[in-house]
Residue frames as qw, qx, qy, qz and C-alpha x, y, z in Angstrom:
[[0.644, 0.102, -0.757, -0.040, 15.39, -43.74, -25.30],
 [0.808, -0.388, 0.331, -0.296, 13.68, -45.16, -21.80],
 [0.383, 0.289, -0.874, 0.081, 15.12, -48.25, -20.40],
 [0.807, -0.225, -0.451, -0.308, 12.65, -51.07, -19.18],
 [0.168, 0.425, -0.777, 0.433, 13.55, -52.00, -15.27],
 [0.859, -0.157, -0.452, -0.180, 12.84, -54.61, -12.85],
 [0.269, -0.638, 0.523, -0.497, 13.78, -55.29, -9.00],
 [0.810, -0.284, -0.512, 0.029, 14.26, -58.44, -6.67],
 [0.118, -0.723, 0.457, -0.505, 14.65, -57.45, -3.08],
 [0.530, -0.469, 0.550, -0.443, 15.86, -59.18, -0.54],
 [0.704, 0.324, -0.632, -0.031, 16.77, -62.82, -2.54],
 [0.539, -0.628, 0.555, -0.082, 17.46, -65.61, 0.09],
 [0.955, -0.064, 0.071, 0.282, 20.39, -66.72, -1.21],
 [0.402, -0.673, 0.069, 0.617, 24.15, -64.75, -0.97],
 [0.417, 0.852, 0.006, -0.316, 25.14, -62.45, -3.81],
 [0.112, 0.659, -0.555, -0.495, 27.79, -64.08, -4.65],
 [0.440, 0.307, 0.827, 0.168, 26.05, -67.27, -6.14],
 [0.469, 0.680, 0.484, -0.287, 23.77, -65.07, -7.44],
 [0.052, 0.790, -0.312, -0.526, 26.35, -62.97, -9.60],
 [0.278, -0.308, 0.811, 0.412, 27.58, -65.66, -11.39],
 [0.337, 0.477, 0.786, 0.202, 24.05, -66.44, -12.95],
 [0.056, 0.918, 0.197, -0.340, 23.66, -62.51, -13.60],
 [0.116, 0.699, -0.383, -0.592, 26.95, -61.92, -15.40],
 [0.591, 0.278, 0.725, 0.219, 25.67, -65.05, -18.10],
 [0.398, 0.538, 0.640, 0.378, 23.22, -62.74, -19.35],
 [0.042, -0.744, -0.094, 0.660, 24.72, -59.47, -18.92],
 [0.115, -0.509, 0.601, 0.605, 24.68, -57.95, -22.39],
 [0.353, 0.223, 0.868, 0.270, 22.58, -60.49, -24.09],
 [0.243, -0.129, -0.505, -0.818, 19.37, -60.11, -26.39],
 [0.627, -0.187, 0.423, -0.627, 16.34, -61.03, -24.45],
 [0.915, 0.167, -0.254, -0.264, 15.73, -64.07, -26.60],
 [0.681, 0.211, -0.620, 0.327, 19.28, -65.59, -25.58],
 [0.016, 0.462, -0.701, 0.543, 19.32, -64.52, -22.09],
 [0.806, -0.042, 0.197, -0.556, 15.93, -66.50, -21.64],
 [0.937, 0.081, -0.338, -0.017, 17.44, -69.62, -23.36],
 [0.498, 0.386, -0.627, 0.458, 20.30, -69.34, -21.31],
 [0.237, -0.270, 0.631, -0.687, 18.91, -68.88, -18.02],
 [0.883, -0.009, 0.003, -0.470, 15.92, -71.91, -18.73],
 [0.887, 0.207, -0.392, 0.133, 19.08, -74.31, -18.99],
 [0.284, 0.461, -0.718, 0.437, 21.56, -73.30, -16.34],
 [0.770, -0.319, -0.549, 0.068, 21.58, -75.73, -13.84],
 [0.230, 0.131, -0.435, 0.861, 21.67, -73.01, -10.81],
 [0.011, 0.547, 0.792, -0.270, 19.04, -72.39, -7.77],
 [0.058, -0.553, 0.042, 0.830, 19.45, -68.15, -8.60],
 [0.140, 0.102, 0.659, 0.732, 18.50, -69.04, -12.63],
 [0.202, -0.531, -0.820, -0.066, 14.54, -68.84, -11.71],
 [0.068, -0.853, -0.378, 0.353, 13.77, -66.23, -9.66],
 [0.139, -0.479, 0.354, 0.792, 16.45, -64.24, -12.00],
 [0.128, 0.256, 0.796, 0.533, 14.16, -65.55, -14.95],
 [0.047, 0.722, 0.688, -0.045, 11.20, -64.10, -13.70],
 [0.106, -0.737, -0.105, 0.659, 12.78, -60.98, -12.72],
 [0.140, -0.210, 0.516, 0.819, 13.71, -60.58, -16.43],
 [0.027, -0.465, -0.815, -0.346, 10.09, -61.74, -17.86],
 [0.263, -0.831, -0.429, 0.238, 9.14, -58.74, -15.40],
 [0.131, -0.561, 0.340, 0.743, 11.32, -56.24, -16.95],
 [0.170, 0.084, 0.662, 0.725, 10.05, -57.47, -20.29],
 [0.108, -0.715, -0.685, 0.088, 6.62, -56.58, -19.12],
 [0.232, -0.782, -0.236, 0.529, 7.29, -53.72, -18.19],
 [0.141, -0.243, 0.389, 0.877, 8.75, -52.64, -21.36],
 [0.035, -0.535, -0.610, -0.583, 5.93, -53.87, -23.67],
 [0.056, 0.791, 0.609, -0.016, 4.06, -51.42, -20.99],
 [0.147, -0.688, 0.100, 0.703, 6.19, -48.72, -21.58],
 [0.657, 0.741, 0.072, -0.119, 5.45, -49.33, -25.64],
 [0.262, 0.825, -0.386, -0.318, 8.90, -49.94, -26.39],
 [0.809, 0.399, -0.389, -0.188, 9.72, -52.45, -29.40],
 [0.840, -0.403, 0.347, -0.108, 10.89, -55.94, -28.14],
 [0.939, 0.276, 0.019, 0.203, 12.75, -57.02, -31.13],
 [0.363, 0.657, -0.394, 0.529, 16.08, -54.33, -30.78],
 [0.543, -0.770, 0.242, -0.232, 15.77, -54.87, -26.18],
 [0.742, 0.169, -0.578, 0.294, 19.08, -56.51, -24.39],
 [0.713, -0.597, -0.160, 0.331, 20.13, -56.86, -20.70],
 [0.134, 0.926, -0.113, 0.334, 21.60, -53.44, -20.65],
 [0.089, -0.583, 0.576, -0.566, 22.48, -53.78, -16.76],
 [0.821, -0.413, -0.379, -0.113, 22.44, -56.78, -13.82],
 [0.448, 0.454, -0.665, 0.389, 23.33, -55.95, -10.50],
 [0.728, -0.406, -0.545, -0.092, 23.69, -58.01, -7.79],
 [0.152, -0.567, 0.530, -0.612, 24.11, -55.98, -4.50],
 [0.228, -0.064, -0.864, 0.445, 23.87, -57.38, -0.55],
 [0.327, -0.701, -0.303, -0.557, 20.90, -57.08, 1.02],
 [0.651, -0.522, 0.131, -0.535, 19.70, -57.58, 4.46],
 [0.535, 0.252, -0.799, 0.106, 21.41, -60.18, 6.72],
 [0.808, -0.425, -0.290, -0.287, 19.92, -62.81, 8.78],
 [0.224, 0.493, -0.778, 0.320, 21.93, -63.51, 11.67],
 [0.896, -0.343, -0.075, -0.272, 21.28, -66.52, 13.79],
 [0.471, -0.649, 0.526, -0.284, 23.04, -68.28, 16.63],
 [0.667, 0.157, -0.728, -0.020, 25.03, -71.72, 16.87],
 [0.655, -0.711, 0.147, -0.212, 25.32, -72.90, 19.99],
 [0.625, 0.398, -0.513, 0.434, 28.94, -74.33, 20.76],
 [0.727, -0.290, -0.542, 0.308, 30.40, -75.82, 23.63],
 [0.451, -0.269, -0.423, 0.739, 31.44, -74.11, 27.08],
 [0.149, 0.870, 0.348, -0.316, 28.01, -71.23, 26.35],
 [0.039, -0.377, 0.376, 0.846, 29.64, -69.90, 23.60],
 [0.577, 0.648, 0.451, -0.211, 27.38, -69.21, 20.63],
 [0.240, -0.113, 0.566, 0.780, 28.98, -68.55, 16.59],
 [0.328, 0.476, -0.059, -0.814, 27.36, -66.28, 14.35],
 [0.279, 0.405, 0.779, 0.388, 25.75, -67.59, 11.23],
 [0.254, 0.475, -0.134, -0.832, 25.11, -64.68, 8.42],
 [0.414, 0.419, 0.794, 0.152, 22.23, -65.73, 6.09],
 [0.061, 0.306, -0.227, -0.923, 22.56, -63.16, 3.54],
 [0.603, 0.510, 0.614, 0.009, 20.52, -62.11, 0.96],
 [0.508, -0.137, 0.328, 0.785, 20.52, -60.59, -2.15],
 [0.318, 0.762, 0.223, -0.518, 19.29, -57.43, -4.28],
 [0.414, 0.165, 0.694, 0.565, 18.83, -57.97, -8.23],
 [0.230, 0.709, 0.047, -0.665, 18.50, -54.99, -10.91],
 [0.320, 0.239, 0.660, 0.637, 17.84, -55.52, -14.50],
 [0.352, 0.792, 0.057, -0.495, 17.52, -52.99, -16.95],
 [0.685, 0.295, 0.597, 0.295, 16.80, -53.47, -20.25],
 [0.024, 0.651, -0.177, -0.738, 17.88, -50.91, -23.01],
 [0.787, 0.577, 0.218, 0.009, 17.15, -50.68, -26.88],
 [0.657, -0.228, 0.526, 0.490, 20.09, -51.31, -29.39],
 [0.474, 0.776, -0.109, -0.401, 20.17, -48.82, -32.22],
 [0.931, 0.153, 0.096, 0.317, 21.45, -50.42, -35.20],
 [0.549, -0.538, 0.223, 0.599, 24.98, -49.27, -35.91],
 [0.354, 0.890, -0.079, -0.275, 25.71, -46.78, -39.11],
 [0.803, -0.340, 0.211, 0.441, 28.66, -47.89, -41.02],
 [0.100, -0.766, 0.179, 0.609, 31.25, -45.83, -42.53],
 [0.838, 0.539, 0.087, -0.017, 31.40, -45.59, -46.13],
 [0.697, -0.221, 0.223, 0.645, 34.85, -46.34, -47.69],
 [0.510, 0.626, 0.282, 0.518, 34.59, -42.99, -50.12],
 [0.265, -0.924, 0.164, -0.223, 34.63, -40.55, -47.35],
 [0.695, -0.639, 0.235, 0.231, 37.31, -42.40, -45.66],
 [0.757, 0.123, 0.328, 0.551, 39.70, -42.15, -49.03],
 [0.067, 0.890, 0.290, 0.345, 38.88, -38.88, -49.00],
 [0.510, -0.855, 0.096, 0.021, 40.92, -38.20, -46.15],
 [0.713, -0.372, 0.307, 0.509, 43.88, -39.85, -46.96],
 [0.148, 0.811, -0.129, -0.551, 46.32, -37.53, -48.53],
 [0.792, 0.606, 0.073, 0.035, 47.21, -38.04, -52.48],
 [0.467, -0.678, 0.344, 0.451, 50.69, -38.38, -52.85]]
């Protein structure tokens, strides 16, 4: 079983905005994490949409069936930080950190699940 992946480096905007639109559609089906991320009203939903439409790409080129894929993994690390200067009274100067962020999705296939029959499982229990 391969798993279908996808990168966003360097994101300007801080990881923790971004997380919150990442753990929506941790876990979904591809079909729901697309409808969910075309409606949330967040700046991170977009470039986190593409990055998934770019992980589905990449699966159909890795040949493996779209209809069983879900958002296996999303994470949102720190990247690279801008730092830039205020200026403030008496020549002092305050930092300003303009982070950014790094976004992994990987997509994995769902095998269906097997269930146990009930004849094996009365089998076990003892006869009294």
């Amino acid at each position: 079983m391969t798993d279908a992946r996808a990168t966003l480096s360097n994101y300007r905007q801080s990881p923790r905005k971004v997380r919150g639109v990442a753990d929506l559609i941790r876990g979904k089906s591809i079909e729901d994490a697309q409808n969910i991320l075309a409606f949330v009203p967040k700046r991170s939903a977009g470039p986190v949409q593409k990055l998934l439409a770019s992980a589905i790409a990449n699966a159909k080129s890795l040949s493996i069936p779209l209809e069983n894929l879900f958002v296996k993994e999303v994470s949102v690390n720190g990247g690279k930080i801008l730092y830039r200067r205020l200026p403030m009274s008496r020549g002092r100067a305050f930092v300003i950190r303009k982070r950014t962020s790094h976004v992994d999705v990987v997509l994995g296939e769902k095998t269906p699940k097997v269930k146990k029959s009930k004849a094996k499982s009365q089998k076990l229990k003892p006869k009294s």
